[in-house]
C-alpha positions in Angstrom: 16.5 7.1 23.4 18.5 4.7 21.1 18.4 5.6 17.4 18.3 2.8 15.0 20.4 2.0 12.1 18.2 2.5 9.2 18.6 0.7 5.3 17.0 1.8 1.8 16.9 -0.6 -0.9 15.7 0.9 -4.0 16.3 4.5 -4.6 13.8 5.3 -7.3 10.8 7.8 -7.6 9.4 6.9 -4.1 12.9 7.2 -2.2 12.2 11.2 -2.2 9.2 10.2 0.7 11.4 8.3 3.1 14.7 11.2 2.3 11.8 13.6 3.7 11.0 11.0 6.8 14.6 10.1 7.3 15.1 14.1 8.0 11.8 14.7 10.1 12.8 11.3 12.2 16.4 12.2 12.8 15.6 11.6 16.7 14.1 7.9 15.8 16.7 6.4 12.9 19.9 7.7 11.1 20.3 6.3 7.8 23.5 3.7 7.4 23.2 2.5 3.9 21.6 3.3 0.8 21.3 0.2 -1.5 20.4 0.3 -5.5 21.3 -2.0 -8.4 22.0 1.7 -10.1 25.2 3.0 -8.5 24.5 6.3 -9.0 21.0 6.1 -7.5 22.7 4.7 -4.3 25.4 6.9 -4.4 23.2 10.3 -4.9 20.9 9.4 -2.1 23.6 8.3 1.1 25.7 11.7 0.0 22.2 13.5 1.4 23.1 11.7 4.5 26.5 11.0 4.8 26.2 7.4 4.7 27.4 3.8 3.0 26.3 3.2 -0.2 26.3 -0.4 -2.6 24.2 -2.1 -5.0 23.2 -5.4 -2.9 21.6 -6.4 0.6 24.5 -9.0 1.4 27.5 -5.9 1.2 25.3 -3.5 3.2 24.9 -6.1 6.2 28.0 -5.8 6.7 27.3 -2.1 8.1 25.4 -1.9 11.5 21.6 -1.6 10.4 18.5 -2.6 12.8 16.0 -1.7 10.0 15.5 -1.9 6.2 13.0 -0.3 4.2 12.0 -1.9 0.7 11.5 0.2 -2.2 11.7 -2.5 -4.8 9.6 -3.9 -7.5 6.8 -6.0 -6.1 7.9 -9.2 -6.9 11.5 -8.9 -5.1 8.9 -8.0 -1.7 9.1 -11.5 -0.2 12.8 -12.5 -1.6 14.5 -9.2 0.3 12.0 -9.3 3.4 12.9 -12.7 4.5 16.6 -12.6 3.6 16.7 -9.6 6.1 14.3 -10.6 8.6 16.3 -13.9 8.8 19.7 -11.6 8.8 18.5 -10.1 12.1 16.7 -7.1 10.4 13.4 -5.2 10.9 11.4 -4.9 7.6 9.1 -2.2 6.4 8.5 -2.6 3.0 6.3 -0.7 0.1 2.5 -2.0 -1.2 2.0 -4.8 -2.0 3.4 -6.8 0.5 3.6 -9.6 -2.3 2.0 -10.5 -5.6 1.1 -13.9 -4.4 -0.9 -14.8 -1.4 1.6 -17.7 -0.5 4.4 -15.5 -0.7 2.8 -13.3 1.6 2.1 -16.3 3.9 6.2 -17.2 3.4 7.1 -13.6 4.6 4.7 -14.0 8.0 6.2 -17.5 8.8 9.6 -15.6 8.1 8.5 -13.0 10.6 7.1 -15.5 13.3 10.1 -17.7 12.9 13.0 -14.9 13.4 10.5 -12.6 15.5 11.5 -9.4 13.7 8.8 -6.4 12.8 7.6 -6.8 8.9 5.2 -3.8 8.3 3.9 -2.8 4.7 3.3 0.9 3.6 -0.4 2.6 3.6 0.6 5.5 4.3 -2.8 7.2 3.7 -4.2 5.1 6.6 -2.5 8.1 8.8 -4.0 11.3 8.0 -6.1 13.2 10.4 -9.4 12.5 8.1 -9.1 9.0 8.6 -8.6 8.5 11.7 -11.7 11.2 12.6 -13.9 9.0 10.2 -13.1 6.0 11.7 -13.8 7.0 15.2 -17.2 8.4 14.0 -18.2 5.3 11.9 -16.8 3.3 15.2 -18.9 5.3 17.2 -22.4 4.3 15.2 -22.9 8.2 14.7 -23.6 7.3 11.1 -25.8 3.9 12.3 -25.1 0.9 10.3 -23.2 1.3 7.2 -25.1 -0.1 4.5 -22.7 0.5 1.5 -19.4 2.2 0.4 -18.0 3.3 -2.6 -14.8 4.2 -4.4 -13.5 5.8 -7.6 -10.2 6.1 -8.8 -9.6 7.4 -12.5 -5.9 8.5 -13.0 -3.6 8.7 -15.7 -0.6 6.1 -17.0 0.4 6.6 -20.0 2.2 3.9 -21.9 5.8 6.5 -21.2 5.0 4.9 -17.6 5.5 1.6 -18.4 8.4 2.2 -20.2 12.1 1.8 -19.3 12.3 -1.0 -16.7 11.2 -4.7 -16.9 8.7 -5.1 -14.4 6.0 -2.3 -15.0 2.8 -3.7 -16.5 3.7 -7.1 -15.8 1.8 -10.1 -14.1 4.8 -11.7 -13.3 6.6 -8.7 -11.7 3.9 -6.1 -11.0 1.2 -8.5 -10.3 -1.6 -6.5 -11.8 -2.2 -3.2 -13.2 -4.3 -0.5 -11.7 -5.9 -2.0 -8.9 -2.3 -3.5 -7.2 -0.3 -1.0 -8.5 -3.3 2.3 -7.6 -6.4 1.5 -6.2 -4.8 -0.3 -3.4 -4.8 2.2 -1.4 -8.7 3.2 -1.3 -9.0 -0.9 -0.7 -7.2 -0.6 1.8 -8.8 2.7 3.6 -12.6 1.2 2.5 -11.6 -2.4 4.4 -9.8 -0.6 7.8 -12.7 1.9 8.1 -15.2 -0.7 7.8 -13.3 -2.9 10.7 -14.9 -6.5 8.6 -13.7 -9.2 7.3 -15.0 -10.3 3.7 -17.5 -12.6 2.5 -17.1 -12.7 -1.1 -15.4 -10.7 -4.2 -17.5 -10.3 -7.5 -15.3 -8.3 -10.0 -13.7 -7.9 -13.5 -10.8 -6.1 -15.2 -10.0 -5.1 -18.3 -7.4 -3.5 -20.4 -9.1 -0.6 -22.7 -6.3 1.3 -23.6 -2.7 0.3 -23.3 -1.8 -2.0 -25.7 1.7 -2.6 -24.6 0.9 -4.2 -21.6 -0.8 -7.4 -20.5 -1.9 -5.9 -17.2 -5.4 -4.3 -16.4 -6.2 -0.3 -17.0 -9.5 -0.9 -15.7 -11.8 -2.6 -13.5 -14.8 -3.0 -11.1 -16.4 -4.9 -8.5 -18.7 -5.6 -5.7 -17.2 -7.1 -2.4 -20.0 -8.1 0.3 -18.5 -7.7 3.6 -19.6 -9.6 6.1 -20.9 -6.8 8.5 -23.7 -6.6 5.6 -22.0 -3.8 3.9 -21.6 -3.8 0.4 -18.8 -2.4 -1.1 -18.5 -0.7 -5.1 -15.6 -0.2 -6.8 -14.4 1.2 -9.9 -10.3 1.9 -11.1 -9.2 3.1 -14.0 -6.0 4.7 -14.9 -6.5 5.6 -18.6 -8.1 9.0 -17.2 -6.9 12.6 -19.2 -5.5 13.2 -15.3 -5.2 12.1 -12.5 -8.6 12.9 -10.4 -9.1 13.3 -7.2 -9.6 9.3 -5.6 -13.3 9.7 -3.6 -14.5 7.3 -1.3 -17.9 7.4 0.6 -19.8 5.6 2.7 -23.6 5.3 3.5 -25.3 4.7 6.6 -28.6 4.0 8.1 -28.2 8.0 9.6 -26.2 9.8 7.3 -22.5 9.5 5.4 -19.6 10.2 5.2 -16.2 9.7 2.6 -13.3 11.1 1.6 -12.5 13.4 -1.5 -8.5 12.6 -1.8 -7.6 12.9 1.9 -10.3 16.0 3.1 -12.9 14.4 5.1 -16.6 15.0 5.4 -19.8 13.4 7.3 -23.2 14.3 6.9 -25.8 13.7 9.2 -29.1 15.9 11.0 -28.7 17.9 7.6 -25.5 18.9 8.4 -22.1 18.5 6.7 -18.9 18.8 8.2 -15.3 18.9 6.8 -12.0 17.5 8.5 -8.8 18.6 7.1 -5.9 17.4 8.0 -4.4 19.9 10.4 -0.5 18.6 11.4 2.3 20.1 9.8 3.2 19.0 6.0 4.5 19.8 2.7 3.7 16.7 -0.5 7.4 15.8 -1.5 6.4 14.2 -4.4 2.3 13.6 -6.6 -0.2 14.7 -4.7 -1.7 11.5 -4.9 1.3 9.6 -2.9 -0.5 12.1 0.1 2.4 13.4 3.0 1.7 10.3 5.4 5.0 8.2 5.0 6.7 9.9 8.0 3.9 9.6 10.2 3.7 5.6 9.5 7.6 5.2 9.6 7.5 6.8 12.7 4.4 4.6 14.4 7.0 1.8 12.8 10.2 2.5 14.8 8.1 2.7 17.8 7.0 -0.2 17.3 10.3 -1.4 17.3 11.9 0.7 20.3 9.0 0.2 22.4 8.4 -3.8 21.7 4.9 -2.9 20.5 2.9 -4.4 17.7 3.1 -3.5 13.9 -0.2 -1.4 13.3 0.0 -2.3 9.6 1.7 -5.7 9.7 2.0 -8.2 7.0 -1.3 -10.2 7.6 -3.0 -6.5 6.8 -1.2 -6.4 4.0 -2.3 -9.9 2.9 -5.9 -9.2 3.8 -6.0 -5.9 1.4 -3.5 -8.1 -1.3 -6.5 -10.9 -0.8 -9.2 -8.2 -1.9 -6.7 -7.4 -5.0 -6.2 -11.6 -6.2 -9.7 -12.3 -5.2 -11.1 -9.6 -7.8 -8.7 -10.9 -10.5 -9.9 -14.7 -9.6 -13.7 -13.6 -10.2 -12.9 -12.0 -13.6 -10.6 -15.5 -14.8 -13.3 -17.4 -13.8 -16.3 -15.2 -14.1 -17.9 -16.0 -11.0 -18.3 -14.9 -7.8 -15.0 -15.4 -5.0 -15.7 -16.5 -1.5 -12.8 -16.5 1.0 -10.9 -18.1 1.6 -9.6 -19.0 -1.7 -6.9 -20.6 -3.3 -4.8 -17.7 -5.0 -4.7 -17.3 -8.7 -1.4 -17.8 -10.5 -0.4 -15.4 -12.7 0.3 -16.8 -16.0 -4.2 -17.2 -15.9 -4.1 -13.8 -16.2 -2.5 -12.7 -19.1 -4.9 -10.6 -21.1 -4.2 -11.1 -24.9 -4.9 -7.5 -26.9 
């Protein structure tokens, strides 16, 4: 089997994941380049490898690469994906696949119009517990699910925002906790449920950190339009940072997720799915040990000619439950999709 050429860009807290999946994979991808604006970020992480090392996309095509991966601040997403998909590269990049829904839109057309792979990052869509879930709710073990529910309450600290430029910004982060955190139960609650959305009722909030303009809080109801009816509530002004738990109810019994162990209930009887393949956390617990497991579903997906199992339209449809619960608090009504996306200078929340 051909190996493929593989690209970092960014080589900040989350690079220690793909180091670990770059390692597990060596029979899919060998890594060519390691790309940072901080030298010695670059430099530290292609001397674990052996590899090329520079601070820009433009010097590292000149090394063979088949694939990039984008760990980069939110709002550089779309610029990077489309200058590489149009360069001839296959793009995996980090959540959110944008901040903007028309910039999410720009890097699909890119994708259509060069016919390269653009996947985005939910990694804890691939642990055993979600996939068992899934078949079961699939299945109509559970009946019709009437409802779901999720809470997230984690800690950031105003240290976290500190020491870069694009942290707890609308313009570069796109949000607060619910872009930047909760995402990833979105995500999980809208790919188990298999529905599209009907509308988005919400509001955010910023309770405690008064250095940013960004959200530390917020809720919602979502009607999906299978009939379920989804609750939510984010915070990340929490002592710690809890375990996320997600749940839903149907017409026979439940079933959720406490962090990534599983249950169902059903007959008065409650079972437990852990996830049962080899793997060690290489960095929070919350981050989960799933990014090998979706890079590796991604390279097939490129040796094999396959689909993208989380391409960019999922991404938009999950980044469309994010901007549609920011549009309901700006304008304190309820969302239905589709709708035109909010910009965000709206949003600025004045302390």
């Amino acid at each position: 089997m051909k190996k493929l050429k593989a690209a970092i860009i960014g080589c900040g807290r989350i690079s220690v994941c793909y180091e670990d999946a770059f390692k597990r994979l060596s029979d899919y991808v060998e890594l060519t380049c390691a790309i940072d604006i901080d030298t010695e970020k670059a430099k530290a992480f292609a001397q674990k490898f052996d590899c090329h090392y520079c601070t820009d996309l433009e010097t590292a095509l000149q090394y063979d690469i088949d694939v990039i991966h984008l760990c980069l601040p939110h709002y550089l997403h779309p610029v990077i994906a489309v200058k590489a998909m149009e360069a001839g590269l296959h793009v995996l990049t980090e959540k959110p696949v944008a901040i903007s829904l028309q910039d999410a839109d720009k890097m699909i057309e890119a994708q259509r119009r060069t016919g390269r792979k653009l996947g985005v990052i939910f990694q804890t869509r691939y642990t055993k517990s979600v996939e068992k879930l899934k078949e079961i709710m699939d299945s109509g073990y559970l009946g019709r699910i009437l409802s779901a529910r999720s809470y997230l309450t984690w800690n950031r600290s105003d240290t976290y925002y500190e020491g870069n430029d694009w942290k707890g910004t609308w313009d570069k982060e796109g949000g607060g906790v619910l872009i930047d955190q909760a995402i990833h139960s979105m995500d999980r609650v809208r790919y188990m449920l298999g529905s599209d959305i009907e509308w988005i009722e919400g509001s955010i909030h910023n309770h405690c950190h008064n250095h940013v303009q960004v959200e530390d809080a917020a809720e919602a109801a979502i009607q999906f339009k299978n009939g379920c009816i989804y609750s939510l509530y984010a915070c990340n002004s929490y002592a710690t940072d809890a375990p996320i738990t997600i749940e839903f109810q149907g017409e026979k019994g439940c079933c959720g997720l406490i962090q990534d162990m599983g249950f169902y209930e059903a007959d008065g009887c409650r079972t437990e799915i852990r996830n049962t393949y080899e793997t060690t956390n290489v960095g929070p617990d919350y981050w989960g040990s799933s990014h090998h497991l979706q890079l590796r579903d991604f390279y097939q997906s490129i040796l094999y000619d396959r689909p993208v199992t989380i391409d960019a339209a999922e991404g938009r449809k999950t980044l469309e439950m994010v901007k549609g619960i920011y549009l309901s608090s700006l304008k304190q009504k309820r969302i239905y999709l589709p709708f035109e996306d909010v910009c965000y200078k709206d949003l600025n929340m004045p302390r």
